[in-house]
N, C-alpha and C positions, 0 to 999 in steps of 0.2 A: 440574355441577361447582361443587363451594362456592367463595365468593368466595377461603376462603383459600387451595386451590387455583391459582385462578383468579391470585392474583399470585404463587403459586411460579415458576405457567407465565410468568408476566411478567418474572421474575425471575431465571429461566432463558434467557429467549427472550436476554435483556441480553446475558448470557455466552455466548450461542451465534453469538450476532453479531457479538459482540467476537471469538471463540473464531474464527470461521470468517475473520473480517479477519485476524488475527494468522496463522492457517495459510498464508494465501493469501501474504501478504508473503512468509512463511516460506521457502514454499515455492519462489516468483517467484526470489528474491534467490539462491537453490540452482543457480537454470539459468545464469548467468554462471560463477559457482565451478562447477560441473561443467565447464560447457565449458573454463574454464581452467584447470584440473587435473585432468581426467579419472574414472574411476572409480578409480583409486590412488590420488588424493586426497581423493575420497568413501570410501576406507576409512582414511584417518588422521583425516580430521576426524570420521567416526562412532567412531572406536575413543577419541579425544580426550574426544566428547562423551557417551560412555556411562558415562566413569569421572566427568567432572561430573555428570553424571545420579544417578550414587549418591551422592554426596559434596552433591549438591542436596538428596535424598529424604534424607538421612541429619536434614539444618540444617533443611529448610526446608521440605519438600512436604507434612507434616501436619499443618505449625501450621495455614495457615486451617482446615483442619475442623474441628482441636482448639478452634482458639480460638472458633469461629463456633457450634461444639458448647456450649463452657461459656458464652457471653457470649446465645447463646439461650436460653437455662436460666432464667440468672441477671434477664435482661431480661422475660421473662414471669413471672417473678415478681417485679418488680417492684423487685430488689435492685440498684439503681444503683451503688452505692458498689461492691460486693463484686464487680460487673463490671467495675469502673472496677480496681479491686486485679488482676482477671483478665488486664486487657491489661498491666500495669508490670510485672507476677513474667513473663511470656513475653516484655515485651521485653530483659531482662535475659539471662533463661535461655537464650533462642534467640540474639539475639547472641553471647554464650560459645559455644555450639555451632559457631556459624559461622566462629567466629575460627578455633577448634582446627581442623576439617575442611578450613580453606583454608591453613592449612599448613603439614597434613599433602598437600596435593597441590601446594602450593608447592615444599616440601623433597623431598617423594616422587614426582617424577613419573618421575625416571629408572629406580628400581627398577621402579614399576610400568611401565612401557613395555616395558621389557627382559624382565623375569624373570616376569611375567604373560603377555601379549602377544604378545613377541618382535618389537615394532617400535617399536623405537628412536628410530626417526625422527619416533613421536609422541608425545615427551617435552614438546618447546617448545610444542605445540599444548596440552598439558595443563597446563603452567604460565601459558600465559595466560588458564585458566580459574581459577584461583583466587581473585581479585580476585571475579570473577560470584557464589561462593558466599559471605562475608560479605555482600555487597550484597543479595543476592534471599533471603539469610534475615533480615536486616531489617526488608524491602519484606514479606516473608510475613505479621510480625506485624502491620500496618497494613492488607491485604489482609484480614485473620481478621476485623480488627476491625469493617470495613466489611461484610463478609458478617454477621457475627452480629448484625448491627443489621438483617440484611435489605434491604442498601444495597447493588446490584450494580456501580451506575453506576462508582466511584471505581477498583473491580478493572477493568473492562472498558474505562476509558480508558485507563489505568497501564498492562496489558497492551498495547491499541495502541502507545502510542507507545513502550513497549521495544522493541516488536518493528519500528517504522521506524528507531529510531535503529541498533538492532542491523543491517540490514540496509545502513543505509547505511555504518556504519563499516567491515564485514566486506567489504564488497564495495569499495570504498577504497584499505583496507590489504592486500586480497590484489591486486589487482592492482597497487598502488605497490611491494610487494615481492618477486612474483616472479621477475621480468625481473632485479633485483640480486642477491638473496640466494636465489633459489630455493623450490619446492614446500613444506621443511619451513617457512620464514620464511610462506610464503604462504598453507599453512593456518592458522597461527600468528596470523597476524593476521585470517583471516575471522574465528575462533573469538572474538574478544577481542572483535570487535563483542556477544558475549555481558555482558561488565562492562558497558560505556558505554551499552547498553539499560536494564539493570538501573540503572543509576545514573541517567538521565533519568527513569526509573517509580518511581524511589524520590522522588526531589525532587516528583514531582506527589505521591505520596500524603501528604506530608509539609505539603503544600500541602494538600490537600482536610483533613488532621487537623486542622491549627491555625486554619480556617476551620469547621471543624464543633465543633470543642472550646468554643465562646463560646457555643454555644445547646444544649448536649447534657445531656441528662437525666444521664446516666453522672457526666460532668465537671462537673457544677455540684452532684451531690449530695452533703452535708454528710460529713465524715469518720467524724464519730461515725455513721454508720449502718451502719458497715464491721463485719459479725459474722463474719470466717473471716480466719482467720489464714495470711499469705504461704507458710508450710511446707504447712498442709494445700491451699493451693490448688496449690502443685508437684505436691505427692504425687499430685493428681488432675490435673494438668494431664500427667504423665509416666505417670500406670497409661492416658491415655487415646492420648498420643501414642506408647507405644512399638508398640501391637498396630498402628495408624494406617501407620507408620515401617516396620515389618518386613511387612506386609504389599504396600505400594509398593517395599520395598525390594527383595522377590523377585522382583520383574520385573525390576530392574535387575541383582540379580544372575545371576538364568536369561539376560538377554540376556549379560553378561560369560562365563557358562557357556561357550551356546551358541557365543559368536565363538572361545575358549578351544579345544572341541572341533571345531571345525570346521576351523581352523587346525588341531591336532595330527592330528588323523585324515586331513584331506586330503593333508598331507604324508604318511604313513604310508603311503595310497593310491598315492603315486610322481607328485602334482602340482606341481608349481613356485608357488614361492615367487608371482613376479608372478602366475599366473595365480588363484589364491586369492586374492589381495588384487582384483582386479578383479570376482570374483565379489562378495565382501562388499560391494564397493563399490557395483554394480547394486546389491543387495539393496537394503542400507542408506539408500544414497544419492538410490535412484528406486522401488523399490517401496514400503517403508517411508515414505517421505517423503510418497508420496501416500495410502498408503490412512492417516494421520495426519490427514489434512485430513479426510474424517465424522468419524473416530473422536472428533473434538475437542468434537460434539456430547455424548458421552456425558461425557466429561469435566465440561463444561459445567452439565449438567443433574444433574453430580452432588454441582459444587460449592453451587448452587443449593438441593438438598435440605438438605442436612446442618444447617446452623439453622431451617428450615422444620419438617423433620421433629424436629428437637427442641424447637422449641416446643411442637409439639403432643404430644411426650413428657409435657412437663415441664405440661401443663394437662390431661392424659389425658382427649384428645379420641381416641377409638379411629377414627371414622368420617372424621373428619379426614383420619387417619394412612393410610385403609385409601383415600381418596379421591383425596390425593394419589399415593400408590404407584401404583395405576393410570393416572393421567395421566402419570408416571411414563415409567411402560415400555412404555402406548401410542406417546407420544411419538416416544421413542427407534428404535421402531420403524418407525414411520413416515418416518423420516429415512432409517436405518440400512440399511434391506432397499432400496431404489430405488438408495443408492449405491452396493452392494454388487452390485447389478446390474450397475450404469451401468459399474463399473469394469470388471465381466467381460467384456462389449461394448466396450469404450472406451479400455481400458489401452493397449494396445499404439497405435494410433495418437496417444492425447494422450500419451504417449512422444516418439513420432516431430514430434511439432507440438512441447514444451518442451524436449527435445534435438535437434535435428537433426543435432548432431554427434554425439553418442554417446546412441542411441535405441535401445539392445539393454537385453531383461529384459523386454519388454512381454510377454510370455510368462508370464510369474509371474503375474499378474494370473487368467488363468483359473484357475488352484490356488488362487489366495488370496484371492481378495475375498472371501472369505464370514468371511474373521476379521474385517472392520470389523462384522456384523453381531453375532460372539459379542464384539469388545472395547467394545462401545456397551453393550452389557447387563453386561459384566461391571464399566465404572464406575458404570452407573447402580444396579447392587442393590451395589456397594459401599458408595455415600454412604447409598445406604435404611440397609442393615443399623449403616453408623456413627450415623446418627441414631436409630436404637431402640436404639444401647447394644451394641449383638452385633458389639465390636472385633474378637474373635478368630478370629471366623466365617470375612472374607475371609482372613486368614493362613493359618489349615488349609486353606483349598480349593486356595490357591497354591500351599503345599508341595505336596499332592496332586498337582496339575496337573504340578510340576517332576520330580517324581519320576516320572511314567507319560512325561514328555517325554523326560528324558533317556535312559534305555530304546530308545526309537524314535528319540533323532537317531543312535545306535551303530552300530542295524540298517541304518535309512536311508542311509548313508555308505561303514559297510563292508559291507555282503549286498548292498543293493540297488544301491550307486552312484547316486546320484539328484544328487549333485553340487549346487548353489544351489538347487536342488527340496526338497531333506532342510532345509534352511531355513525355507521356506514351507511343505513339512509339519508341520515343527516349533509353527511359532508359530497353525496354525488349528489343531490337533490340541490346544494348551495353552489356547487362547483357548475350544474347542466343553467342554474337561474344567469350566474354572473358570466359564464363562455358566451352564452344565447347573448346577454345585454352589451356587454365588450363588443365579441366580433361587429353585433350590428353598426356599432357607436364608430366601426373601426371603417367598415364599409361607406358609412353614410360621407364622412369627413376624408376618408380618404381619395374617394369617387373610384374607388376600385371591383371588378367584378371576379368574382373566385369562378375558375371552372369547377365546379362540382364534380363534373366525371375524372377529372386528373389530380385534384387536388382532395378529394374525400371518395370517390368511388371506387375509383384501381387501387390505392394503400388497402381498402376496407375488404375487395375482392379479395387481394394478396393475404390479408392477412388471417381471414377467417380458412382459407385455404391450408396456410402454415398452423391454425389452430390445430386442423382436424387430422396435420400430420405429425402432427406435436404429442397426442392424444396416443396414434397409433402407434407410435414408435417409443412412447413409456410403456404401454400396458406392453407391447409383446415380448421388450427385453426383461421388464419385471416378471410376467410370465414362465421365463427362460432360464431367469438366475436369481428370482426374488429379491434382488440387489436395487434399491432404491437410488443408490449412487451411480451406477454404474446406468442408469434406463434415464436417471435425470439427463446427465454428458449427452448421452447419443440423442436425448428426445430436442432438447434446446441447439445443439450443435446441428443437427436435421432440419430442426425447426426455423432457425434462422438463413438458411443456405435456401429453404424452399420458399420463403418470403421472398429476397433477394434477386430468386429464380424469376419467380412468376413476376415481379415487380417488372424488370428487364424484356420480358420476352412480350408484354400485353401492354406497353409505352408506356407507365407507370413513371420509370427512369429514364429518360434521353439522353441521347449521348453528350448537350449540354450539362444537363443536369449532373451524369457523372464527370462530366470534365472539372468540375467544380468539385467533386470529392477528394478526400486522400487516398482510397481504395477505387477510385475510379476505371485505373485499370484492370482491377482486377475484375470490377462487375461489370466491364465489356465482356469475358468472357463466358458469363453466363448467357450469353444470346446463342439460343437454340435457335430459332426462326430466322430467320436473315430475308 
């Protein structure tokens, strides 16, 4: 592995850390709001957070690539100044953006609830997102900035602590306001712990700027070296953020689809009102929410690529390119396949252990886990393909995907009746179309060949092996002590040491590959075989 590599993976590991902290909060802070509002409340505050979600990706979710894209470029060649112009023309631009989009869900949240939707009642929960989108499209362009310099540290603290402050106010304000004003007030205010995260992570990176701007190559170099002009750096900053934009943006809109038809179709089917809203809300609320936690890796390692890989565009180092990609998607994999496992074995009881009030859906999990494995590939050859320039790539595959999906959520609903199932069919069936079209898109441009036996055979050995010790070692301690808590510990804690194991001893892991970890020493001494 070249050195350059070798601190992508460094650079990556940052955001996967930070990436797996922030889910975990995330997800922790989810188990009080569920139990105090139910799965009816886990469908207004997903239905809340899906229209932020668009109205995010619309302001804010493909500035850092964009920007980390052009200011990697710019940076290995060496053009200070012209990077320095890269980040003022996106703080300007992105700001505007963010103003209009917050409100438009300011002003518009009643239409959309109602005549979208048909629930109403998550109107107030969608206006107190608005405030969140000015702010975190802001926070984006200071984020881009720090990535494009190859600087993960400033993202990955900024993310932490949104995500505790977010946690603490959400969880705060829904409980001070249920008991008074009720469920809508009291998703209403978990949701808004959304702004006051975003606003404590914008004040740190604001912080880390004017601390880094006194010693920075960018900010200190002379004006007169400035050769491109603020229009032609738009023009390229938007031919590169609209393909970026519309391609994230169809997952958000495939998930508004999907909620859109599932609501009308279920009703049509002769289901009640409540009882659809409870289903979305398992989904949403508890299977979703956990298999987010890997998928966060891919995310992770894909933000990490995207000025990595374009440096080495922009110095047309091909071996570079062709050496990280593969560390790449090893990587990824090696994470992705064990979770995906762990979750098939392990759903339904770490259900039952972070809800014990409402612990139904664990069921989902064996239909689904295997989308955390196609949605970790499908960020990671997304950020490949944005760093070699092939914006347009991930948007065709997604339309692809949405178009063979919504096809099959129709049949699945009305022919087959599959009920919250046609859900979880939906989203591995869109997840296996767009991994299958990426990777290939990623292989062909890349000119890279995957070994299949080290980079998907030995994780997949390893991990269905840790499955079936994961299995054996909940049932006999719940057998032993009926203790669902105490058999979850020993079954995952088992579970991951014998993944680990077997990874290490059948070359899975090399002694490169661990050199490059943070626990690297310690999974040398899992080597039985010598």
């Amino acid at each position: 592995m070249s050195s350059s590599a070798k601190d992508l993976a460094k650079q990556g590991g940052i955001l996967v850390a930070a990436s797996f902290i922030v889910r975990f909060i995330g997800f922790f802070y989810r188990i009080p709001l569920t139990n105090l509002w139910g799965d009816a409340g886990n469908d207004m505050y997903a239905m809340a957070y899906q229209i932020y979600n668009f109205f995010y990706i619309v302001s804010a979710f493909g500035v850092p690539t964009t920007l980390s894209k052009m200011l990697g470029e710019r940076i290995a060649l060496k053009e200070y100044a012209n990077a320095r112009q890269v980040f003022k023309v996106a703080l300007v631009f992105v700001s505007s953006v963010g103003l209009i989009c917050a409100l438009i869900l300011w002003f518009g949240n009643s239409y959309i609830a109602t005549k979208i939707f048909n629930l109403p009642q998550a109107a107030l929960a969608m206006r107190a997102q608005a405030p969140a989108v000015l702010i975190v499209s802001v926070m984006s362009v200071f984020r881009g900035l720090f990535q494009g310099m190859n600087n993960m540290k400033p993202t990955a603290i900024s993310q932490t602590i949104e995500q505790i402050v977010d946690a603490l106010v959400a969880v705060t304000l829904a409980f001070a306001l249920m008991e008074p004003l009720g469920i809508n007030w009291a998703v209403a205010g978990g949701i808004s712990g959304t702004a006051a995260g975003g606003l404590a992570a914008l004040g740190f990176m604001i912080i880390c700027f004017f601390a880094y701007r006194k010693r920075s190559k960018i900010f200190c170099a002379p004006r007169q070296e400035i050769t491109e002009r603020n229009s032609d750096i738009l023009r390229q900053m938007i031919s590169i953020i609209v393909p970026v934009v519309l391609a994230s943006a169809i997952f958000s809109i495939k998930s508004m689809i999907d909620s859109s038809m599932f609501i009308k179709l279920m009703s049509w089917k002769g289901y009640e009102q409540e009882a659809i809203s409870n289903m979305r809300g398992i989904y949403q609320g508890k299977f979703i929410v956990l298999i987010n936690l890997p998928i966060s890796i891919g995310n992770a390692m894909a933000a990490a690529s995207v000025p990595s890989i374009a440096h080495s565009i922009a110095i047309r180092d091909r071996a570079e390119i062709q050496s990280k990609v593969n560390m790449l998607i090893k990587t990824v994999l090696l994470i992705s396949l064990p979770a995906a496992v762990g979750l098939t074995v392990m759903g339904k009881p770490l259900l039952r252990l972070i809800f014990p009030n409402a612990h139904q859906g664990g069921e989902l999990f064996w239909a689904g886990s295997i989308a955390v494995v196609f949605y970790c590939i499908i960020h990671v050859s997304t950020g490949i393909l944005q760093g070699i320039g092939k914006l347009k790539i991930p948007l065709r595959n997604a339309i692809i995907g949405v178009l063979v999906t919504c096809l099959t959520n129709v049949i699945s609903i009305m022919v087959l009746d599959l009920k919250i199932y046609s859900l979880v069919l939906n989203i591995v069936l869109f997840s296996a179309v767009l991994a299958f079209l990426n990777l290939r898109s990623v292989l062909k441009f890349c000119h890279v060949r995957i070994s299949f036996k080290k980079a998907v055979l030995k994780p997949l050995i390893s991990s269905l092996i840790m499955g079936i010790i994961c299995f054996i070692f909940y049932v006999l301690p719940f057998t032993l002590t009926g203790s669902n808590t105490i058999s979850c510990i020993i079954s995952v804690g088992i579970g991951a040491l014998t993944y680990f194991t077997v990874m290490v001893n059948i070359g899975g892991l090399t002694k490169r590959d661990m050199s490059t970890l943070p626990v690297g020493g310690l999974l040398r001494k899992l080597k039985i075989f010598r």
